[in-house]
N, C-alpha and C positions, 0 to 999 in steps of 0.2 A: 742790077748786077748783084748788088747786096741779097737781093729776094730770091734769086735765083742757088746762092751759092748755101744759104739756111736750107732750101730746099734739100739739094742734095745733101745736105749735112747728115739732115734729118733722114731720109730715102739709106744715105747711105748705116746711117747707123742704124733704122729700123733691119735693113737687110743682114746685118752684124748679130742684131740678136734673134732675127729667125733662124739665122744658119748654128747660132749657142743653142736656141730652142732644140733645133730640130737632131743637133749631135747630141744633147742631151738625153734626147728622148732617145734615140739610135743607141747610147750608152743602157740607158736602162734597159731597152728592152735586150739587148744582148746577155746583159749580168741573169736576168730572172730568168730567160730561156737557158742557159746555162745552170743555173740551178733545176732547173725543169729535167735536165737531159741527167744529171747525176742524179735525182728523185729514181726517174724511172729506170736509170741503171743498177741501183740499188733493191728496188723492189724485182728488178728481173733476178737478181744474183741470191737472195731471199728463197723466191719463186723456186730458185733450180734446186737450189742449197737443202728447200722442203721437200721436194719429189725425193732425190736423192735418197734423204736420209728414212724417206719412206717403204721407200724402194727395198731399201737396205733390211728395215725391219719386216718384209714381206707383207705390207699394208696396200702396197702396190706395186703390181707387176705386168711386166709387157709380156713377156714371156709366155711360151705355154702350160697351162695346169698338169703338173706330173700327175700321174694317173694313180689309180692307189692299188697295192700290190692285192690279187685276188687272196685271199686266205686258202690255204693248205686241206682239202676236201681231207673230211673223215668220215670215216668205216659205222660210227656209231657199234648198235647192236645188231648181230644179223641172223635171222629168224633161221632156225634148223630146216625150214624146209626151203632158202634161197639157193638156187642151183648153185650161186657162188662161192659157196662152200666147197663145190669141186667132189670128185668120188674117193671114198677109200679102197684102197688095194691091200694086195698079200703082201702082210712081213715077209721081207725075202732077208732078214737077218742082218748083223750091222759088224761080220767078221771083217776082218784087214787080211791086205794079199800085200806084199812086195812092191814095193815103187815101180812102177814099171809094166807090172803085169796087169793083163788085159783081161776083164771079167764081162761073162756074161750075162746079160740083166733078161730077166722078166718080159719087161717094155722099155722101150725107150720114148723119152725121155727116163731116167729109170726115179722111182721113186723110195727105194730102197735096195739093201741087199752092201756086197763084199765091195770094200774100196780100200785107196792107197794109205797110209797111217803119213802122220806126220815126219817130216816138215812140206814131204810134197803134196799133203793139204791138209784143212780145207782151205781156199783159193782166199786171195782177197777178196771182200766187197765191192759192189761197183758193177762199171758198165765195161763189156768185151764184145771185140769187132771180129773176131773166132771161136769158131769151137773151142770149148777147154771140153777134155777127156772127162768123160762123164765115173769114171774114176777118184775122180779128183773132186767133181762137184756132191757127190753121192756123200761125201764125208761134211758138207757144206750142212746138207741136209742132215747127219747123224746130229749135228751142232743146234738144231731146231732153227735152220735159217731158210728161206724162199729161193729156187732157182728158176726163173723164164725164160724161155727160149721162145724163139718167132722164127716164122719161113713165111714168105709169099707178100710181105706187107708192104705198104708203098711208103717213100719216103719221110711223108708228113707222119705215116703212122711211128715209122720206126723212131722219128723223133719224139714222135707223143711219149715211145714208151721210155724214152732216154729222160726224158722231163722227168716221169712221172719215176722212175727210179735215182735220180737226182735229189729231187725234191724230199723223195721218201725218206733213205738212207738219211740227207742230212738237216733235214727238220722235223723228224718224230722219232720214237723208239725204235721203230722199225730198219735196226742200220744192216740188219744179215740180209740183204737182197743183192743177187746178184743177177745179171742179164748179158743176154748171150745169142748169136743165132744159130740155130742149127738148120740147114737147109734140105736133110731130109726127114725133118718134122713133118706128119702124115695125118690126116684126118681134123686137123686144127693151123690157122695161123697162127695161133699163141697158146702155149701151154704153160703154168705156171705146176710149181710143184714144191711139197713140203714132204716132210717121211711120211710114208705111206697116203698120200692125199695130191690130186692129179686135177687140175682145172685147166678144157680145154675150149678156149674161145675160137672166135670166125674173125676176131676184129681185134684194135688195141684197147678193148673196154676196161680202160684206167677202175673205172667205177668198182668193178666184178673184182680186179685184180686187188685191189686195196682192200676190200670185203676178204677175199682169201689170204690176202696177209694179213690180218688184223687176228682172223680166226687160228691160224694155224700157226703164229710166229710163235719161237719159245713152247710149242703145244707139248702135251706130256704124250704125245704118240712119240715124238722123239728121244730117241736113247740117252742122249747127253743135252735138254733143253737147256740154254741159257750161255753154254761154252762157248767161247769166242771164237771168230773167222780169224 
């Protein structure tokens, strides 16, 4: 009975400290994985905290690469014998008529000759969705400034040339340009004009057009070069 009752003493109290053993162990490894789980939440919040502020300094980016703005085409120097020069015509004179009245030109588009005195011009600079009275633009021209008109052109072109007198006017010297349709322009899509100087294209040749403004802006064929629009 005695033997029997040691036994279980012993049984039972081995049993006592497997089960301390084994909560033991159960305790530790909960604390270390616990610190394990704040380790690597830490190094995540690090992780993001560096992209971020990468991000920020443009080091890295998800985003797409803005594209980099084309530079502004110039004219350079353009050889006397380049058609884009345009042709010169007959002084038809730089007298003033009456606001109002209506004068007879040479040619039309007119590249010289009798127009309205100020204030009813010359016109503003810029881009127009009608005719302005060629009255009015002729004195544009006495000012040594570019007038173009277009007939026939297709959409994409007509905004080519909205671009290209946008762009002109407000990033080079070039700010006396003005553009305009006239829809019974004859013999050309696009004709540009300076005093007494007449360039007639087939197309929106930005290229041609920028070569006869360069040549003929401010030029001293004009009566009053350099005066403002």
């Amino acid at each position: 009975m005695t033997v029997t009752t040691r036994r279980e003493r012993r049984e039972k109290e081995l049993r006592k400290r497997q089960r301390e053993d084994r909560g033991g162990n159960r305790q530790h490894g909960g604390s270390g994985g616990g610190r394990s789980w704040l380790i690597g939440l830490g190094v995540l919040v690090l992780v993001v905290a560096a992209i971020f502020a990468l991000n920020r300094l443009g080091i890295l980016s998800t985003g797409p690469v803005a594209a980099t703005p084309a530079p502004l085409q110039t004219a350079g120097l353009v050889d006397p014998s380049d058609k884009a020069r345009g042709v010169k015509e007959d002084d038809q004179g730089p007298g003033h008529v009456n606001a109002g009245t209506p004068v007879q030109y040479a040619s039309l588009p007119p590249t010289s000759g009798a127009h309205w005195p100020q204030p009813a011009a010359p016109l503003k600079a810029g881009i127009y969705d009608s005719l302005q009275p060629f009255e009015a633009t002729t004195h544009n021209l006495e000012h040594g400034g570019i007038v173009i008109v277009y007939n026939g052109l297709s959409i994409g072109e007509v905004d080519q040339l909205k671009q290209f007198v946008k762009d002109t006017t407000s990033k080079t010297k070039y700010a006396k340009i003005l553009l305009e349709p006239y829809p019974a322009l004859q013999g050309a899509k696009v004709a540009a004009t300076a005093w007494r100087w007449r360039l007639n294209l087939d197309s929106a040749d930005t290229a041609s057009l920028l070569k006869f403004v360069s040549v003929h802006y401010d030029n001293a064929d004009a009566p009053e070069p350099g005066a403002a629009w």
